[in-house]
C-alpha positions as CSV (number, residue, x, y, z in Angstrom):
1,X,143.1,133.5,132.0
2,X,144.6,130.8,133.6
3,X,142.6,128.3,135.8
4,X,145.1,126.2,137.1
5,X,147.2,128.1,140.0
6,X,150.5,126.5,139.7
7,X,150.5,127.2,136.1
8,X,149.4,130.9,135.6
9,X,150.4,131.6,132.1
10,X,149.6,128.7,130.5
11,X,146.6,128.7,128.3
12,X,143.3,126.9,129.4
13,X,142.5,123.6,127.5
14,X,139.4,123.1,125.2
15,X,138.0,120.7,128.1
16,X,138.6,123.4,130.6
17,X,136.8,126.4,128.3
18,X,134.1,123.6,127.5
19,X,133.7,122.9,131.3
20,X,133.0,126.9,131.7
21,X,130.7,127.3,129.1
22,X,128.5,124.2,130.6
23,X,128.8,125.7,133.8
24,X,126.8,128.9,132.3
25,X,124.6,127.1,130.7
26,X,121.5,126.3,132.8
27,X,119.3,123.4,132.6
28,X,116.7,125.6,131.3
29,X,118.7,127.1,128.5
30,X,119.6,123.5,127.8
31,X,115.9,122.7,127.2
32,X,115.0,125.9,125.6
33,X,118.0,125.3,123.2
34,X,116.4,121.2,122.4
35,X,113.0,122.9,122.2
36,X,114.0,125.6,119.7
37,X,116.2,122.7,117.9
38,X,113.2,120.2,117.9
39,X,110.5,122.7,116.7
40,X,112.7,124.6,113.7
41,X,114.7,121.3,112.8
42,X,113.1,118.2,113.9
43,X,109.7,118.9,113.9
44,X,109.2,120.3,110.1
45,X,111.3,117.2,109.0
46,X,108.5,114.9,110.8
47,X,105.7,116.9,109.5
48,X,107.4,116.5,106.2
49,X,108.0,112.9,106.8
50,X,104.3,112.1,107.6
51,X,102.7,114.7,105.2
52,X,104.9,112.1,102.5
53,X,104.0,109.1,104.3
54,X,100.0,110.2,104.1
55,X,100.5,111.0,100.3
56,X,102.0,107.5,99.9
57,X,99.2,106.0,101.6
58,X,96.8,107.5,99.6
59,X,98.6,106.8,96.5
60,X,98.6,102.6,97.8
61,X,94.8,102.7,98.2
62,X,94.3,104.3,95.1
63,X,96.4,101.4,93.7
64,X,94.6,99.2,95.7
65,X,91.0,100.3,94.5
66,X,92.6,100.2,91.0
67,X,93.5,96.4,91.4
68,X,89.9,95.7,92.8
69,X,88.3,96.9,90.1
70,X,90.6,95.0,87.6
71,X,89.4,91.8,89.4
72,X,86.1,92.6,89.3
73,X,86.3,93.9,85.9
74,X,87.9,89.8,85.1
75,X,85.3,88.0,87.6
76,X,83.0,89.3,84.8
77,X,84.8,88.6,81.5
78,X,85.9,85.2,83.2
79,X,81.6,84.6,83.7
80,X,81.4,86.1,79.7
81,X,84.1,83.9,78.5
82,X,82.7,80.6,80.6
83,X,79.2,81.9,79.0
84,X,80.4,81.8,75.3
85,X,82.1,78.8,76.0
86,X,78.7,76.9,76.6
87,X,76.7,78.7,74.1
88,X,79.6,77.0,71.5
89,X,79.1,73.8,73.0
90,X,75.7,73.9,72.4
91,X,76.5,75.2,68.9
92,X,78.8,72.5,67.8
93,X,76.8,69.5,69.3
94,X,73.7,70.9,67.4
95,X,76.0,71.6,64.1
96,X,77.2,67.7,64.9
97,X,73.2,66.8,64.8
98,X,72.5,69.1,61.9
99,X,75.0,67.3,60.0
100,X,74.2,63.6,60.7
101,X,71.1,64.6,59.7
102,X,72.3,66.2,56.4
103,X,74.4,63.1,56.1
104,X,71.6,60.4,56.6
105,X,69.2,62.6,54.0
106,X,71.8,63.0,51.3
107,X,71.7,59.0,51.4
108,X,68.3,58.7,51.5
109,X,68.1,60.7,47.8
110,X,71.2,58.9,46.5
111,X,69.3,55.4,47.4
112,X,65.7,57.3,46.0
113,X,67.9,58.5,43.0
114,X,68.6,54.8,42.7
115,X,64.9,53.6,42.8
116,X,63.8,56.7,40.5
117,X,66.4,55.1,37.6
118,X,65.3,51.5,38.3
119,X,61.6,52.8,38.2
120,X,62.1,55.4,35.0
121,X,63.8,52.2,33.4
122,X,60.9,49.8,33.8
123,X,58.6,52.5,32.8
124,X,60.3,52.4,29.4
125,X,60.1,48.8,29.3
126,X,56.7,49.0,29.4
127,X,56.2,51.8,27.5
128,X,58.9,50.3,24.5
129,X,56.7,47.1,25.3
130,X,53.7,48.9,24.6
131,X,54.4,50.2,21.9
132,X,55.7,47.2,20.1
133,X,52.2,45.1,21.1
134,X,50.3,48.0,19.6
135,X,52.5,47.8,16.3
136,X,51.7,44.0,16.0
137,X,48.0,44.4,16.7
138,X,47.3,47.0,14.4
């Protein structure tokens, strides 16, 4: 099986039995061979590959959509919160009025408190004075 013809019993070399096996081989076999490779190798590992890559898309809006409706689900407690945040405003300043108010009254009976005493005094003045100028007419 020797190729060379000055050495005939010497054994052919791998690149010698790789160079006849290429020779055999056609260019279509070579393409049928890539073909059959591509579409029972390559092929279901793409369709794999994109199948996951669609699921992972998918997944991202999801996520996505999820987000959005946390923001929009804080646009409106952030409204609520700047809402209550006013309606205490308006609270404290009238609880600040209502006060001064309660204040100002509270000194307007201590000082009528005041007068009452002064007054319930001179009435028994003149009721003690009374009294005794009836006691030295009769």
């Amino acid at each position: 099986m020797a190729l060379d013809k000055d050495e005939p019993d010497k054994p052919p070399k791998i690149d010698e039995i790789h160079g006849m096996i290429m020779a055999q081989l056609t260019k279509k076999d070579i393409l049928d061979t890539l073909k059959d490779f591509y579409g029972k190798i390559i092929e279901p590992r793409f369709d794999r590959i994109d199948r996951s890559l669609d699921e992972h898309g998918q997944k991202f809006q999801d996520i996505l959509k999820h987000f959005d409706e946390i923001y929009h689900r804080f646009e409106r407690l952030e409204t609520e919160y700047y809402s209550i945040i006013a309606g205490l405003k308006r609270i404290e300043d009238k609880l600040d009025r209502e006060i001064s108010k309660r204040e100002l009254i509270e000194r307007e009976i201590a000082a009528l408190r005041e007068r009452v005493s002064k007054l319930q005094e001179r009435i028994e003045n003149i009721d003690s004075q009374l009294k005794s100028h009836q006691h030295s007419s009769s």
